[in-house]
N, C-alpha and C positions, 0 to 999 in steps of 0.2 A: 961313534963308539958302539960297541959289539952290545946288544943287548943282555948276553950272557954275564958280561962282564957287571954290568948294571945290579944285576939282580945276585951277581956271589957277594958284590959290596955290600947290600942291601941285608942279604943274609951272615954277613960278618958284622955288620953294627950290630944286627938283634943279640947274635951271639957275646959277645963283648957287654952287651948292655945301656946299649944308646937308646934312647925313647922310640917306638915306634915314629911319631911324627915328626921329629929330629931326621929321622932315619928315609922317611918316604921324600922328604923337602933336599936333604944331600942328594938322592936317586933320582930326583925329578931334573936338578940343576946341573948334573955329570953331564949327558952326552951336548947342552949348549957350552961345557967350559972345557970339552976337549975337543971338542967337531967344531969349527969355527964357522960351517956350512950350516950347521943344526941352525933353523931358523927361529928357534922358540926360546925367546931372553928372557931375565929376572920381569920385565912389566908384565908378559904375558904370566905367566905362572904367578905373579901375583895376582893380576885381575883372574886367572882360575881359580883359586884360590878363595879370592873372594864372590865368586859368581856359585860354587860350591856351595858356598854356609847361604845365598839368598834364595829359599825355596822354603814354600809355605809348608809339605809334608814334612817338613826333617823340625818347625815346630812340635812337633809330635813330641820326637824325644825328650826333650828338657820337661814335657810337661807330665810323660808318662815316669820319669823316672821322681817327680816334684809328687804326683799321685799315691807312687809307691811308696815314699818312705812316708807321705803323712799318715797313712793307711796302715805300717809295720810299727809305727811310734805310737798311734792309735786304739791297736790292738784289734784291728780287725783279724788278723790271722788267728788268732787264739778263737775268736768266737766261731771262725768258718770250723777249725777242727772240731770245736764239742758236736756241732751237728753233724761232723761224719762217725765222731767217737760214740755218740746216742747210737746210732743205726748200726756201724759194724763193731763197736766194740767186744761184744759178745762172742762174734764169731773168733775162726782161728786165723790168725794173724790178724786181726781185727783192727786193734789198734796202728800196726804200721802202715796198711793198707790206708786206713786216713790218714795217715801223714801224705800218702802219695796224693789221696783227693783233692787235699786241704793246700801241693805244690800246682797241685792242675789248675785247682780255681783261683789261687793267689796270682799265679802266670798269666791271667784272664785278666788283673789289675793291676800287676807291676809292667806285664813285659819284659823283665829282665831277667837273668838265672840266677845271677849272683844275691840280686835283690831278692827271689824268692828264696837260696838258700838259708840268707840271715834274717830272714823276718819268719817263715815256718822251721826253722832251725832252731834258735834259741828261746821259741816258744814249747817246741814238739821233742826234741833232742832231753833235756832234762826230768820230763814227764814217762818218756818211756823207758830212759835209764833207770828211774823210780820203780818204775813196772818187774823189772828182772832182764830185760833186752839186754844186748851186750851192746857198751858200748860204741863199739867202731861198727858192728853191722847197724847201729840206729845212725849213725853220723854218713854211713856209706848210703845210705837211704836216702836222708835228705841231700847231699851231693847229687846223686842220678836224676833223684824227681825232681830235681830245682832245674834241671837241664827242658824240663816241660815249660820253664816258664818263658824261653823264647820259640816256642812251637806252637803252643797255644794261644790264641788273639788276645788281647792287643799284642803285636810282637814287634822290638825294637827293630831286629837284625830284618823282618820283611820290609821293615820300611823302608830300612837301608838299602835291600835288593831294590824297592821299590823307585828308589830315586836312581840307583847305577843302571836297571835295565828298562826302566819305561813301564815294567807290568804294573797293574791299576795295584793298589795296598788294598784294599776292600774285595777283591778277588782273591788276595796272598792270602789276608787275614781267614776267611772262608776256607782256603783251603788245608788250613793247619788247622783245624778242627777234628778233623776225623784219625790224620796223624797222631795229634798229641793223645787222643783219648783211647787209639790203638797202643801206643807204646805203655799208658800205664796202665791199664788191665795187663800188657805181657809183664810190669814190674812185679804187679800184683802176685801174678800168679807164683811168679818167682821167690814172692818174703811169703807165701803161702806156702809151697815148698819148703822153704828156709826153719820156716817154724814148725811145721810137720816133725823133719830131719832133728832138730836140738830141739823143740820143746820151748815152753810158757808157761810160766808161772799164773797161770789162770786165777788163781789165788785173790792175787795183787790186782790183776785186771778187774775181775769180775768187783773187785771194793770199790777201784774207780768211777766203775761205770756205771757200777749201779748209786752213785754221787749225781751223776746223771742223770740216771732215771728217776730220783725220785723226785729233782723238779719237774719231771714231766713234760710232755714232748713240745705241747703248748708253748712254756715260760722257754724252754731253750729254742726255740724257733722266732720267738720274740726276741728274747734277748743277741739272736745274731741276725736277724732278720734283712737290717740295715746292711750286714756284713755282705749276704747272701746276695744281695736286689745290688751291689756293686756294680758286677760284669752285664748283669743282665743289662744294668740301663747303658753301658760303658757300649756294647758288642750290640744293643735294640737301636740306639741313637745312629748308630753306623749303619747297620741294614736297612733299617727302616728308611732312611732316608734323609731323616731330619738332621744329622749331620756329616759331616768328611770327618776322617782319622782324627785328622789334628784337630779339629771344631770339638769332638767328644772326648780328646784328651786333654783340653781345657776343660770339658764341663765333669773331669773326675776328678780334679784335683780342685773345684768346688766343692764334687759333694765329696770327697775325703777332709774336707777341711771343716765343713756343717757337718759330717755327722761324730767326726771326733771332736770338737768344740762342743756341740751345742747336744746330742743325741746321748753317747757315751761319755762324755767329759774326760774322757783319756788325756787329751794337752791340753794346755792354757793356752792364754796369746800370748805368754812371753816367753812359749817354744817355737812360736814359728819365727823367730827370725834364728835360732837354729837348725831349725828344721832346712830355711831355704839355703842358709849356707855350704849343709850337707848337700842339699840338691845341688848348685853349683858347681862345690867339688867333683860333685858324681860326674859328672854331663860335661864341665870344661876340658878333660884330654879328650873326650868323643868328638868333642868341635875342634881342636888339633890336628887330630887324629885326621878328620872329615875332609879338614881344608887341605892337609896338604895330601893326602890319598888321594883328593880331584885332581889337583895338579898332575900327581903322578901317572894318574889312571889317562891324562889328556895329550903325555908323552909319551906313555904306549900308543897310542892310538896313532901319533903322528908318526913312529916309526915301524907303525904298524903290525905290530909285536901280534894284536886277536886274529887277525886274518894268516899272518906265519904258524900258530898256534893249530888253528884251525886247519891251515893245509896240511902240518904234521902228522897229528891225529888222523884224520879222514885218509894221507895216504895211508900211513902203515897200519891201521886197523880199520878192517872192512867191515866187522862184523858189530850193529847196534850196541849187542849184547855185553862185547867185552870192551866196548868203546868207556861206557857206560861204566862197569867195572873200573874201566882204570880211572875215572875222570871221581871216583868214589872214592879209592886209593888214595890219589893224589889229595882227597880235601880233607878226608881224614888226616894225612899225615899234615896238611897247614893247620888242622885245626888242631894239632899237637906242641905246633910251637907260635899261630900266630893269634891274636886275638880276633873277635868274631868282624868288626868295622869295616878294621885295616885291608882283611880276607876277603868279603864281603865285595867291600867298593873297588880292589883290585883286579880280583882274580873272574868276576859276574861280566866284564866287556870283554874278557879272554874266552870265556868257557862257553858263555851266551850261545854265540856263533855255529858252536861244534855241536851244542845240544840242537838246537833248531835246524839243524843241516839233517839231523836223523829224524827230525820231525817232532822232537819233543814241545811241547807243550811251555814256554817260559814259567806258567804258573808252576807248573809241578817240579822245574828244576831250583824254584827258587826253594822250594819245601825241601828237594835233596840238601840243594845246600846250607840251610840251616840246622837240617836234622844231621848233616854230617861235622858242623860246627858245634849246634849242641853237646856230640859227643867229644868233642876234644875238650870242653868243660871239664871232664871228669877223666883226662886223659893228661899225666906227665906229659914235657916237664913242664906246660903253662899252668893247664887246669885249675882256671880260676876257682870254680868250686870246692874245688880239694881246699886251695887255703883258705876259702870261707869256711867251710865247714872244720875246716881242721882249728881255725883261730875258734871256734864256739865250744870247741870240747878238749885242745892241748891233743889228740889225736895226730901223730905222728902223718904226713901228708900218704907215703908213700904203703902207708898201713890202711888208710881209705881207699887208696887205690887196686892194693893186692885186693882190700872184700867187694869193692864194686865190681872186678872184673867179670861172674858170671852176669851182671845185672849190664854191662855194656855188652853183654853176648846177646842178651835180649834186644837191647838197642838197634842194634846192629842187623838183628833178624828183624826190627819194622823197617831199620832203613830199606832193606833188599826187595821187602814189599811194595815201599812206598815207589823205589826206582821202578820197577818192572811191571805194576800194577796202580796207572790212571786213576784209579777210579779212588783209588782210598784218598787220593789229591781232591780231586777235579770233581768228584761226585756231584757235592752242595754249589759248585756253581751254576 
């Protein structure tokens, strides 16, 4: 069966509205139930299937997104923004500029985007509405910086890379460090701008913050302290040595559950068996998702779809530059209609090949390919973010997206760095 034929079926489920995993389990089963040759039957694709979900890194997930919400139900995100609102709030654009600090360092403990949207959204969102902010540009803020939280380490979607292409996850992690904290200084600079152009009711701020200030620098460094020391021990445990990914994403959803129990007193025990149910929900399509994406990704391979791919490209474009280009194109536009998993564990055994034949570096393609997934976060018609942030504020989805679009112009100018320039990757390894 024609491989093209495969993938417009594939592309007409989404369309239609059949489940992603629904959709990858029908694509995987076509060319054994029209090719009577195809030698890969219903056992094999299930043993893929389940040979997929048995691998100790992809613990990670369930534990990092189990992390994050005790942490958002918690109230950690509220204490990490006062300590960026103490320091810039005074400045111009001060206050949204922490919200973007307060998506950076929250991405350091969810890993997620979505999960950062709604946990510094409907703590940050309401606060600077209060301020004078308008607000779709405060809701298009947190959409874009929430898009930091799978760029910056701990991050789901490297882990994801991390299991479709072999590169070590404690390498990936490392090298989304210096991306994510490039992109939002360029946000920064951007709601600096923003606020320059219309203006702030300094007024309103300067009341809040100096609420702030008069506990003084001391009591609000105490009182988030716990907040702050999160990432540090989450991303120390990792480097240092003393644990693998998954090993320290058990030990944060310990201390997210000691220090919102026993430190802060934000939940009781008789929210965490809501708490875990929400985790569950979160995490069971991603193991869906996961299981039958292996399948599928293991019937390209037999029909050899990443070496076709691969010889494509390399014949009809010679040049790195615009190879590169187009392989930018193409994940932007997936990352417009598919989600980041499904993209991820598909399209990483297809593209691998072509990046590594120019001599690219896997680490640094895996950083493209998330920072170019990131951006379809905040890109119609999927863009999860959009309807996170849109469900936090009744903001109209398509009305976030018109005010985010200079701020993906920024995006867009780190991705072109991050492709053509190593070292903002690769540096810290």
């Amino acid at each position: 069966m024609p491989v093209a034929v495969i993938f417009i079926v594939f592309i007409i489920g989404l369309l239609i509205a059949i489940p992603v995993s629904i959709m990858l389990g029908i694509a995987a089963v076509l060319p054994g139930a029209f090719d009577p040759s195809f030698t890969v039957g219903a056992k094999y694709l299930i043993r893929a299937m389940f040979g997929g979900l048995d691998s100790f890194p992809l613990l990670a997930v369930p534990m990092f997104v189990l992390s994050g919400i005790l942490m958002a139900k918690g109230g950690i995100s509220r204490r990490i923004f006062d300590v960026f609102a103490f320091f810039f709030g005074k400045l111009m654009a001060g206050m949204p500029c922490a919200v973007i600090v307060t998506c950076l360092f929250y991405g350091a403990i969810s890993g997620s985007a979505p999960a950062t949207v709604a946990a510094v959204g409907s703590m940050t969102v309401p606060i600077l509405i209060g301020l004078g902010y308008d607000k779709v540009f405060v809701t298009s803020i947190v959409a874009v910086a929430g898009g930091l939280g799978v760029i910056i380490p701990p991050s789901i979607p490297f882990i994801m890379y991390g299991m479709a292409s072999g590169a070590s996850v404690s390498d990936l992690f490392l090298a989304g460090i210096l991306p994510g904290i490039l992109i939002s200084v360029l946000l920064m600079l951007y709601v600096i701008y923003h606020c320059r152009r219309y203006g702030e009711d300094r007024e309103k701020i300067n009341s809040e913050v100096s609420k702030l200030h008069e506990k003084g620098l001391f009591r609000v460094l105490k009182e988030s302290f716990f907040a702050i020391l999160s990432p540090v021990i989450i991303l120390g445990c990792i480097y240092s040595g003393v644990a693998s990914p998954t090993e320290a994403a058990v030990i944060s959803v310990f201390y997210a559950l000691i220090v919102s129990l026993f430190i802060y007193k934000s939940i009781r025990f008789a929210d965490i068996r809501g708490i875990l149910v929400e985790a569950v929900r979160t995490f069971s399509p991603i193991l869906f998702i996961l299981a039958a994406s292996t399948a599928f990704s293991r019937v390209l391979t037999l029909m050899q779809v990443p070496q076709t791919v691969s010889a494509f490209i390399l014949s009809h474009f010679s040049n790195s530059v615009v190879i590169l280009l187009v392989i930018n194109l193409f994940l932007l536009i997936v990352g417009m209609v598919m989600d980041t998993t499904p993209a991820i564990l598909i399209l990483t055994p297809i593209l691998l090949p072509v990046v590594e034949a120019i001599g690219m570096n896997p680490v640094q393609f895996g950083v493209i390919m998330v920072v170019n997934l990131a951006i379809g976060f905040v890109t119609p018609p999927i863009g999860v973010n959009l309807f996170v942030a849109s469900s936090l504020t009744d903001v109209p989805v398509m009305q976030i997206a018109k005010k985010a679009m200079p701020m993906i112009g920024f995006f867009l100018a780190a991705l072109l760095l991050i492709t053509f320039v190593p070292a903002v990757s690769l540096l810290l390894l």
